[in-house]
LUMBA-958914 format. One record per residue (C-alpha): residue number from 1; residue in three letters; x, y, z. Coordinates in steps of 0.1 Angstrom, whole numbers, plus 2048, in hexadecimal, padded with zeros to 3 digits. Layout:
- NUM  Ala  X  Y  Z
...
This chain:
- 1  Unk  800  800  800
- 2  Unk  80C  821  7F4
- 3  Unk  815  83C  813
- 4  Unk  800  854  802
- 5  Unk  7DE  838  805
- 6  Unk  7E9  835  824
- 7  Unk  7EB  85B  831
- 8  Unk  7C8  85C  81B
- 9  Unk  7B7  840  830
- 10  Unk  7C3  851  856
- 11  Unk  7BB  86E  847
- 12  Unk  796  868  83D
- 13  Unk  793  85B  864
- 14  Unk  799  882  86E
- 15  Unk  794  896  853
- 16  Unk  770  89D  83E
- 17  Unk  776  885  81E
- 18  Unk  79D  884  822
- 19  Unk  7A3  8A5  818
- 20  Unk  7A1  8CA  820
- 21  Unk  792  8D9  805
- 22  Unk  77B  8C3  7EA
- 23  Unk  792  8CB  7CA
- 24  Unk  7AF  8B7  7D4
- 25  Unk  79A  897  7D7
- 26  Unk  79B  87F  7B5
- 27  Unk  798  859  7B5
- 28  Unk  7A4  847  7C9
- 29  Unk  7B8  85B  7DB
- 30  Unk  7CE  87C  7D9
- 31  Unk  7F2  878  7DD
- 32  Unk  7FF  887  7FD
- 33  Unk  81F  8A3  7F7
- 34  Unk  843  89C  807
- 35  Unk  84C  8BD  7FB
- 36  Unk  855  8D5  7DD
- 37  Unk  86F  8E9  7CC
- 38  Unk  86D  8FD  7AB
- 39  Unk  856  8EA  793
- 40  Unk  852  8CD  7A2
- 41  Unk  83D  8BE  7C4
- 42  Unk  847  897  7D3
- 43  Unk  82E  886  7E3
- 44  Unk  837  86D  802
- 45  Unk  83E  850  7EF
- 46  Unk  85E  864  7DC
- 47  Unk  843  869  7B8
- 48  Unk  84F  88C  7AA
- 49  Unk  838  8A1  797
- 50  Unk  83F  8BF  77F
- 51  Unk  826  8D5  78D
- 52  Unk  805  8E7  778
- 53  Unk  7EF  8EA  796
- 54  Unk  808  902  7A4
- 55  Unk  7EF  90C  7C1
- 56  Unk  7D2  90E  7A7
- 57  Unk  7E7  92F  799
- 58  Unk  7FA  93A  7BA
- 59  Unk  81C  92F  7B1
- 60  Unk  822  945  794
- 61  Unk  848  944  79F
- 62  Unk  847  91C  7A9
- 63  Unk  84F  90C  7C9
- 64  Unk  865  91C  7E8
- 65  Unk  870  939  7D1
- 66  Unk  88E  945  7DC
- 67  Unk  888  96A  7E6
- 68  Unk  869  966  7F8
- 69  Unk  874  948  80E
- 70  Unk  892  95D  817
- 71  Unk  879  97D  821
- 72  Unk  860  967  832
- 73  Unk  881  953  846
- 74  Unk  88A  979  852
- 75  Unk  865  982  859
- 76  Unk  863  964  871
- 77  Unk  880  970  888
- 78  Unk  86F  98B  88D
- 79  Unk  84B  97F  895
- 80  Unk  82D  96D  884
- 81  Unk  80F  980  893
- 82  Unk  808  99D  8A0
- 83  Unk  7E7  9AE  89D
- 84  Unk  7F0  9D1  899
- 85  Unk  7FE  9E3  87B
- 86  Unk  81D  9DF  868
- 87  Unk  831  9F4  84E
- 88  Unk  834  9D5  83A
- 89  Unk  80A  9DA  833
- 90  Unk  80C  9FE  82C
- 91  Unk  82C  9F2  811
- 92  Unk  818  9D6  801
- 93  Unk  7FD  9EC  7FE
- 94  Unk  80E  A06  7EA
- 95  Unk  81D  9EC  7D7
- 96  Unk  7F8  9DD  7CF
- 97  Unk  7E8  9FC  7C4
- 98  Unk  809  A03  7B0
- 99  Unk  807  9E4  79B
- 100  Unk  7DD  9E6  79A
- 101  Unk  7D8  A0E  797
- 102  Unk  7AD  A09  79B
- 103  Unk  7B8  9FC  7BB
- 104  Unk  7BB  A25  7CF
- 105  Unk  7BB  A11  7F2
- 106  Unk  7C1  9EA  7F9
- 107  Unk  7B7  9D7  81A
- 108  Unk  7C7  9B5  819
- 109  Unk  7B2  994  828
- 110  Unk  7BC  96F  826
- 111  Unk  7AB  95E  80A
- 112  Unk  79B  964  7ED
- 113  Unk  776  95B  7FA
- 114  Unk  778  977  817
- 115  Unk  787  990  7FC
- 116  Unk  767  986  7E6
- 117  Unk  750  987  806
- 118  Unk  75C  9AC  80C
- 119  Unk  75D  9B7  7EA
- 120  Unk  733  9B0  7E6
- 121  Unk  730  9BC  80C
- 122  Unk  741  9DE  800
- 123  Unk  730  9E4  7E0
- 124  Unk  70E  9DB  7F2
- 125  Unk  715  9F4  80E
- 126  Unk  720  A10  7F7
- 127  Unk  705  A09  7DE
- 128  Unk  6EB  A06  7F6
- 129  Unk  6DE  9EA  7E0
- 130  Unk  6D9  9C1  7E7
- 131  Unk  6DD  9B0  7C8
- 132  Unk  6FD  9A4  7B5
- 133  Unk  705  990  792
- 134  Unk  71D  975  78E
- 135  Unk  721  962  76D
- 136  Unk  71B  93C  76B
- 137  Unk  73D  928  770
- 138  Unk  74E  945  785
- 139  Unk  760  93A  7A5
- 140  Unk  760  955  7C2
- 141  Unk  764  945  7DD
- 142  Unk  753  92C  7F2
- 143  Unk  73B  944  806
- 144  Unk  711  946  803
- 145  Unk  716  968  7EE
- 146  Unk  726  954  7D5
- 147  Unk  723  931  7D8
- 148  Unk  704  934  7BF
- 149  Unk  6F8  922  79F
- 150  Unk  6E0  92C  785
- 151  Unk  6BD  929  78F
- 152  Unk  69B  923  776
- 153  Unk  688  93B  769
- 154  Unk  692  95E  757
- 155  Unk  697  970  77A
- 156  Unk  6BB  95F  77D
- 157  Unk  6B8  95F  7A2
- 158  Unk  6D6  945  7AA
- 159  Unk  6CD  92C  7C3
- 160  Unk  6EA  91F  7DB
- 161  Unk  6FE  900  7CF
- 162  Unk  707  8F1  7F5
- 163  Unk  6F1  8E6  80B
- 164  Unk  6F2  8FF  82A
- 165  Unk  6EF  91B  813
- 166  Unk  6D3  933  81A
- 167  Unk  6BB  93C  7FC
- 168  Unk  6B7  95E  80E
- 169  Unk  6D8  968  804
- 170  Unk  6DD  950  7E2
- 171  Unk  6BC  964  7D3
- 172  Unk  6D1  985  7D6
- 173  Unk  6E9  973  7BB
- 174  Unk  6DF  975  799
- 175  Unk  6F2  95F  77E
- 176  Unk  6F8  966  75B
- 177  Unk  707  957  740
- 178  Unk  72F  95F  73D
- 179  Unk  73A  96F  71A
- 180  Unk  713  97B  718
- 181  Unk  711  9A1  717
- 182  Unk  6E9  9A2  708
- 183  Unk  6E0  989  72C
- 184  Unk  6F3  9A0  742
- 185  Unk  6E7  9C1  72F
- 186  Unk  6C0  9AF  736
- 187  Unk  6C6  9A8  75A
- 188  Unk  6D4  9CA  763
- 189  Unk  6B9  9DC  750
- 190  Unk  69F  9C5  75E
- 191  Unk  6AD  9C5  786
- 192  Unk  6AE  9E5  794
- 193  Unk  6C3  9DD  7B7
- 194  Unk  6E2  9CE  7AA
- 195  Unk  700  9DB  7BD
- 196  Unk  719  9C7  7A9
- 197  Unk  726  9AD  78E
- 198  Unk  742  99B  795
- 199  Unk  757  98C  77E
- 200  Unk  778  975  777
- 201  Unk  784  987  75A
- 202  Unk  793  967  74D
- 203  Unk  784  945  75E
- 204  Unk  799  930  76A
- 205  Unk  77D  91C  77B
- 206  Unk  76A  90A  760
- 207  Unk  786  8FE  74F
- 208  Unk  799  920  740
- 209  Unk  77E  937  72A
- 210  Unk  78B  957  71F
- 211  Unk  76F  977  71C
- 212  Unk  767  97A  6F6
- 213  Unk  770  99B  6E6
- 214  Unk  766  9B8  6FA
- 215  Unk  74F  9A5  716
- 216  Unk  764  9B6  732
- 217  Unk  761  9D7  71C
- 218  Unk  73B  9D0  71C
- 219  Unk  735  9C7  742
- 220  Unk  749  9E8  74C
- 221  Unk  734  9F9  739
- 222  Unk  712  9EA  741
- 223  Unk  71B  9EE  769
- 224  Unk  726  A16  767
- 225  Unk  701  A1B  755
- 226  Unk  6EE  A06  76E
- 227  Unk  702  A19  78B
- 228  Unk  70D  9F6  796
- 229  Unk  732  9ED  79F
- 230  Unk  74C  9D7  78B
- 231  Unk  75F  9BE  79F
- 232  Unk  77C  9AD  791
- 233  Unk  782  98E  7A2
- 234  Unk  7A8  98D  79D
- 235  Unk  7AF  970  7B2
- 236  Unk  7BD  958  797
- 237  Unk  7C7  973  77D
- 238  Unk  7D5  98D  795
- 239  Unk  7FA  98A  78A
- 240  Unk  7F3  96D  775
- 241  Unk  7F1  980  758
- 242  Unk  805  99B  75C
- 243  Unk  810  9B1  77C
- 244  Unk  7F3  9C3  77A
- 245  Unk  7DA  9A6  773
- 246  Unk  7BD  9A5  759
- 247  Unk  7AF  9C4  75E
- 248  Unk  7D5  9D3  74E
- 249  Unk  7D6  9B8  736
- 250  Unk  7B6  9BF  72A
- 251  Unk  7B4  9E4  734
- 252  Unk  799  9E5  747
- 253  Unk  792  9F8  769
- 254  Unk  779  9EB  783
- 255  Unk  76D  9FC  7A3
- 256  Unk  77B  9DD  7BD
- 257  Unk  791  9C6  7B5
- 258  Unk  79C  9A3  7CB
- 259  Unk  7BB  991  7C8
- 260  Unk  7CE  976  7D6
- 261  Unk  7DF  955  7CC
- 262  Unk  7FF  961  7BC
- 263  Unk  7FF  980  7D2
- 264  Unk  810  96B  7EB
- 265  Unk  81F  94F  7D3
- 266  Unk  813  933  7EC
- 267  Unk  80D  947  80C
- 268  Unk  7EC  94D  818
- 269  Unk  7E4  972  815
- 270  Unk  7C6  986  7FD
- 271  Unk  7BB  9A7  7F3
- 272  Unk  79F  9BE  7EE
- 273  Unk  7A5  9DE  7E1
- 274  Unk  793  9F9  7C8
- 275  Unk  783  A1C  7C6
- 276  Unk  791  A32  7E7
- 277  Unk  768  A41  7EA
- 278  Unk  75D  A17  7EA
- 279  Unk  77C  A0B  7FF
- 280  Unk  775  A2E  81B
- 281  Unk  752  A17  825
- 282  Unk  768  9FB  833
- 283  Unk  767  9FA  85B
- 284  Unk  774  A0E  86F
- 285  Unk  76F  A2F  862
- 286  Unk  753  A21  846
- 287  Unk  735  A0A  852
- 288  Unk  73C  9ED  83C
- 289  Unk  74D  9D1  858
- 290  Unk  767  9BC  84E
- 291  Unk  785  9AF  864
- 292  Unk  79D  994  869
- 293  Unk  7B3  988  888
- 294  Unk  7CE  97F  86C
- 295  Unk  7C9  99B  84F
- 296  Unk  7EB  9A7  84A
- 297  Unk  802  993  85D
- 298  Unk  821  998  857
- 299  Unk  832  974  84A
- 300  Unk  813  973  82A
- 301  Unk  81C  996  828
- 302  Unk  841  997  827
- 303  Unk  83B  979  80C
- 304  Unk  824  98B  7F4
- 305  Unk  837  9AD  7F8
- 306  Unk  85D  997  7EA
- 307  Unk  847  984  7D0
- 308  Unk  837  9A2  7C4
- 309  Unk  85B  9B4  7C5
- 310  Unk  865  990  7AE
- 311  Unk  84B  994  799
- 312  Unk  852  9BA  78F
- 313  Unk  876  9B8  78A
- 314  Unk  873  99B  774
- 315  Unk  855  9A3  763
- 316  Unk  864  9A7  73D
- 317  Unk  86F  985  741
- 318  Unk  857  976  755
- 319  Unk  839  978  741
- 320  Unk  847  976  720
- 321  Unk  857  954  72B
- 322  Unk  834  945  739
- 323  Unk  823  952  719
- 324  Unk  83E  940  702
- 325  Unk  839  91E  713
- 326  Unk  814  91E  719
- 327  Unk  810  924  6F6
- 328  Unk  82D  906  6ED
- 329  Unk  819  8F3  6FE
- 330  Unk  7FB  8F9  6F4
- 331  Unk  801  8F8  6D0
- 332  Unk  813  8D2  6D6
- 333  Unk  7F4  8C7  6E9
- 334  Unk  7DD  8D1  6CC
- 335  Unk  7F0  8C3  6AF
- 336  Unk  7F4  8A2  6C3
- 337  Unk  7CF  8A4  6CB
- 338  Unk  7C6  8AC  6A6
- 339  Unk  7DD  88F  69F
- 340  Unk  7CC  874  6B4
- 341  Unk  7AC  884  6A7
- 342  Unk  79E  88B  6C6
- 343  Unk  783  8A3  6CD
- 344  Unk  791  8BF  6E0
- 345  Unk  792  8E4  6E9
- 346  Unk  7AF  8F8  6F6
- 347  Unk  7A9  91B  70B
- 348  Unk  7CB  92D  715
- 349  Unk  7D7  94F  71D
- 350  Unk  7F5  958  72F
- 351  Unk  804  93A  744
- 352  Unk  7E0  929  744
- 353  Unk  7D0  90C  72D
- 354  Unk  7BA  8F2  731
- 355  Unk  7B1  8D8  718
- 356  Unk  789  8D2  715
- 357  Unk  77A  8AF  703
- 358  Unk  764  8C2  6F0
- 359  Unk  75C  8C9  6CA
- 360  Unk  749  8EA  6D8
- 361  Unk  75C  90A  6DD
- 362  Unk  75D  912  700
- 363  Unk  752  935  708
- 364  Unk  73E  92E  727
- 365  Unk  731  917  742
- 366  Unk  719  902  72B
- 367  Unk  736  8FD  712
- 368  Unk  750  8F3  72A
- 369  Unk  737  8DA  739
- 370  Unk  737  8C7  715
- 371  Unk  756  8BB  71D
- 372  Unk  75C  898  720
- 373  Unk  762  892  740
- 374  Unk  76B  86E  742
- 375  Unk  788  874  72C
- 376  Unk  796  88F  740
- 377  Unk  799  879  75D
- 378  Unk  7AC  862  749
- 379  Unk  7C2  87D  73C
- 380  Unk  7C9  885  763
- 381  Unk  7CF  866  76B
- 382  Unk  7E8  861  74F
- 383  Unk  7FC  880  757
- 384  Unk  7FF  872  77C
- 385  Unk  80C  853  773
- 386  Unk  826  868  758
- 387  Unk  82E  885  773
- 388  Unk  81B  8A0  76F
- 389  Unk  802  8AC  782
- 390  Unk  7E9  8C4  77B
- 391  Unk  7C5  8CD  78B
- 392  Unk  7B0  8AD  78C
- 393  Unk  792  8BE  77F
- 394  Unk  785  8C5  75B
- 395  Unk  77A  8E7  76C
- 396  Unk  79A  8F5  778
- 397  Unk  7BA  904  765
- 398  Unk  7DF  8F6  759
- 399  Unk  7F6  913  768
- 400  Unk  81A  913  760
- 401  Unk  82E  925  776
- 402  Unk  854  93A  772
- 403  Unk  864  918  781
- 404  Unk  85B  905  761
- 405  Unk  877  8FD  74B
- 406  Unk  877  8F8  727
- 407  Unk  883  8D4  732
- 408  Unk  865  8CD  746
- 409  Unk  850  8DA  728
- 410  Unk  859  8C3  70F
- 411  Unk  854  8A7  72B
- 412  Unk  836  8B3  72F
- 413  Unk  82E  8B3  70B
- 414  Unk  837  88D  70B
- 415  Unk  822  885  72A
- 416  Unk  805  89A  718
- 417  Unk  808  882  6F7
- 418  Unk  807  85E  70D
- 419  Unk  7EE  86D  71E
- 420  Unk  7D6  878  701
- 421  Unk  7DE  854  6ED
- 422  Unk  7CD  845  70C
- 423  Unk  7B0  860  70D
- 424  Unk  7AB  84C  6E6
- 425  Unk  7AA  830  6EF
């Protein structure tokens, strides 16, 4: 018996299912982590893995990166906790609303659910109106406001997708159709107490779908008419795509913005931050409540202030590298996947893909759901057994990271091709 069926079998005696949050579960059982360096994670029975979960997007600079363990190491001979202010939070700040200018004031938080949670909470209070819209697929977090589905009927009141969720707060969520300006124009026209839309400018929750040409344009657009506010949900794309996320990329500017992820490369710190009139109704002063016992600490912060600092000074090579071999890839997978002629569809921008088993295009939630999901499962399971590991779910995102060398490319490209002959068969 493997170590890591073992550790899975104590571990389901003590822990909900085995495992501490439900997308690391696939069957039979996850492999349990020794460690990590660079690229690559070992699991406890010595297996290494080239790395494309990467902390779902967090590890844009790979494993243990040099700089920030060293600033963190320094930060922890000096304290962990200590529930008062630091200059490090006024510095990351400054560095935040540098690198995201629509971002006039910044309050950082742990996750990206509480940045989410406070970003509706604040455009509710300064809007004085109930109502938000979320698009069908998006992932914000795993809180009632957001942890909604489509509903029947034209209304597009969401109702909640977990049991314990209160219909009193999903029926405040209303859920349209992603890349579908006329639907959102409808709703907003239609519903006269909508506060906010929030939006993953790219999703990288449904697989990878990219917003068609001039959707973001269209839903900035739509909200400053309705007098509703436009929340970027930069948790996965914040950095991802460029040092100042989608919104530069794209060159659009919303009124709050949340980040996270690869804010800390791998430590656990998030942001909200936006207008300075919307951000001025946050507790104290405002009347909009939010706190945390470990907002700000100093070890998360200390590690997103030196991979920030990383990610600026090597920014003309960083991003330019991921680009190059995302799009090597890419273009390998689809010629051997034209080759084998298997159905398929490949999304990518940036350091993101994903491969979908699908003759449709996949623009939105009801596309990427074509997808053949038995055939995924056997590509994942194929890529384990060959060394690479990426998400185990059709409806998550391949992310290369800086630590990825042309070397583990091109053994990924191999891995890819057994892997898709067996999807074939």
């Amino acid at each position: 018996m493997s170590n890591s069926k073992k550790l899975f079998l104590r571990s389901k005696r003590v822990i909900p299912s085995g495992i501490n949050s439900p997308v690391r579960y696939y069957d039979p059982y996850p492999f349990f982590v020794a460690r990590s360096q660079g690229s690559s994670i070992w699991d406890v029975d010595g297996h290494r893995y080239l790395d494309f979960c990467n902390g779902y997007g967090a590890l844009l600079l790979g494993h243990r990166r040099k700089e920030i363990i060293s600033s963190v190491s320094a930060q922890l001979k000096k304290g962990t906790l200590y529930c008062a202010p630091t200059e490090i939070e006024v510095e990351l700040s400054e560095m935040i609303s540098k690198n995201f200018p629509s971002m006039h004031k910044v309050r950082l938080v742990n996750t990206g659910s509480e940045a989410t949670m406070t970003a509706i909470r604040l455009a509710r209070g300064f809007t004085k109106k109930k109502k938000i819209i979320k698009f069908e697929g998006c992932y914000h977090g795993a809180h009632d406001y957001v942890l909604v589905k489509a509903g029947s009927g034209a209304a597009h009141n969401g109702i909640s997708i977990s049991e314990g969720g209160l219909d009193e707060v999903s029926k405040n969520t209303l859920v349209v159709q992603y890349n579908n300006s006329q639907e959102l124009a409808s709703v907003l026209e239609n519903e006269k107490d909508i506060a906010a839309v929030i939006v993953e400018p790219v999703l990288a929750n449904m697989g990878l779908v990219l917003p068609e040409e001039n959707f973001l344009n269209d839903i900035r657009r739509l909200t400053t008419e309705n007098e509703s506010l436009l929340i970027f949900d930069e948790v996965v794309t914040g950095f991802r795509m460029s040092t100042g996320g989608a919104q530069k990329y794209y060159s659009i500017k919303p009124d709050i913005t949340t980040l996270g992820k690869a804010l800390g490369n791998g430590f656990v710190i998030a942001a909200v931050g936006g207008r300075s009139d919307v951000m001025d109704m946050l507790s104290p002063e405002g009347k909009v409540y939010q706190a945390s016992t470990y907002a700000g600490n100093p070890i998360s912060v200390s590690a997103a202030i030196s991979s920030m600092k990383t990610m600026n000074k090597y920014k003309t090579k960083i991003y330019p590298m991921l680009e190059k071999k995302c799009k090597s890839l890419v273009s390998s997978l689809r010629d051997i996947a034209s080759d084998l002629q298997i159905p398929h569809q490949i999304n990518s921008i940036s350091s993101m893909f994903q491969i979908f088993f699908t003759e449709q295009t996949v623009v939105d939630y009801s596309s990427a759901k074509s997808s053949d999901q038995t055939k995924f499962r056997k590509l994942f399971n194929e890529l384990l057994k060959n060394g690479i590991f990426v998400a185990p779910s059709q409806f998550e995102t391949v992310f290369l990271s800086y630590a990825h060398s042309n070397e583990d490319i091109d053994k990924t490209i191999v891995a890819y091709e057994k892997a898709l002959k067996t999807v074939k068969r």
